[in-house]
N, C-alpha and C positions, 0 to 999 in steps of 0.2 A: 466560580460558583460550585457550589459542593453538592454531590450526588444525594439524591434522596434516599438510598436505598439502607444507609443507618439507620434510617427513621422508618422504613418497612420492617426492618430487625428487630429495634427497640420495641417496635408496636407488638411484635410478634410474640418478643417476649416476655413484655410484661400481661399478655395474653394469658399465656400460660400461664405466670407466675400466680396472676389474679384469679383466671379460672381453670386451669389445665389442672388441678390435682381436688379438687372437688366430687363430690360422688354425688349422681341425680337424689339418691337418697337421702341425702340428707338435707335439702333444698326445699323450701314452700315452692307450688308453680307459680308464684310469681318473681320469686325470685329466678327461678330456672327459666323464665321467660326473658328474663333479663340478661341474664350470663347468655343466654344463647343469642338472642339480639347483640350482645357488646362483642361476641366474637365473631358474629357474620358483619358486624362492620368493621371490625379491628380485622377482619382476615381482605375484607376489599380496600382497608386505606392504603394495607401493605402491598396489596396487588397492584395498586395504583404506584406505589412509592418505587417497586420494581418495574412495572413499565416504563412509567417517565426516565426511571436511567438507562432502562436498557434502547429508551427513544434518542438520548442525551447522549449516548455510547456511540447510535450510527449516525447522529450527526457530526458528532467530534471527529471519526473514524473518516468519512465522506470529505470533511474540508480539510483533512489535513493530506486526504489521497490530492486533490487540486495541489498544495502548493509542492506536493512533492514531482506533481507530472509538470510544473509549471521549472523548477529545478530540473528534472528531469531531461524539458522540451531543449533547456537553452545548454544543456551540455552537449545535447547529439548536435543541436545549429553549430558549437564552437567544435565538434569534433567532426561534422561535415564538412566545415570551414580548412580543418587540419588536412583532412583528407584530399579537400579539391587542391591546395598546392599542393601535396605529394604526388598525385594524380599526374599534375603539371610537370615536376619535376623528373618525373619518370617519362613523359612523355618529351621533355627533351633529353635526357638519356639516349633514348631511345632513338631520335634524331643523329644524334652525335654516335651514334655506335655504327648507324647505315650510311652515314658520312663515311666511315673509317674503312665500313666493310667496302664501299665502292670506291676505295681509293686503292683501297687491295686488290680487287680485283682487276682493278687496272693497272696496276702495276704487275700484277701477275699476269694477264692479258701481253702488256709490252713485254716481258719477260719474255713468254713463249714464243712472242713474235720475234723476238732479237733471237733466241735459242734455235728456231726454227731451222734446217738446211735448206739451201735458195739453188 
């Protein structure tokens, strides 16, 4: 769909063209009643022409925010996903290191025991 807001331009400008360089003087008042009636409508169609896009602007702007939080949603789920096995990972780690550390220490333990004078 194409934005209306050429057609607020064009209107505008042929506005002008038709009455923007005119002199009240040189006009009968029914003619200048005229010209002034064709640009209070020619100034609201164009009012209308920029609203409707700038309406058209924050709808487009609104639905594209959705699918980008809907992209957005499912890479933090696949990166929470990454995280809880790293999580995991680390916490066997972490397992296997106080396995190692209390193996050491018992072995350092019988050491000092066997080192000890009796």
């Amino acid at each position: 769909m194409s934005s209306p807001a050429p057609f607020g331009g064009i209107t505008l400008s042929l506005l002008i063209v038709g009455y923007g360089f005119t002199s009240a003087d040189d006009e009968t008042p029914d003619s200048a009643r005229r010209r002034l009636f064709l640009i209070r409508i020619g100034h609201a169609a164009a009012a209308v022409c920029f609203a409707v896009t700038a309406f058209l602007s924050v709808v487009a702007l609104t639905s594209r925010s959705g699918v980008a939080d809907r992209s957005v949603s499912q890479d933090v789920r696949a990166l929470e996903g990454r995280i809880g096995s790293i999580e995991a990972k680390v916490r066997d780690i972490a397992r296997s290191i106080d396995a190692v550390l209390e193996r050491v220490d018992r072995t350092d333990a019988g050491a000092a025991g066997r080192s000890s004078p009796r």
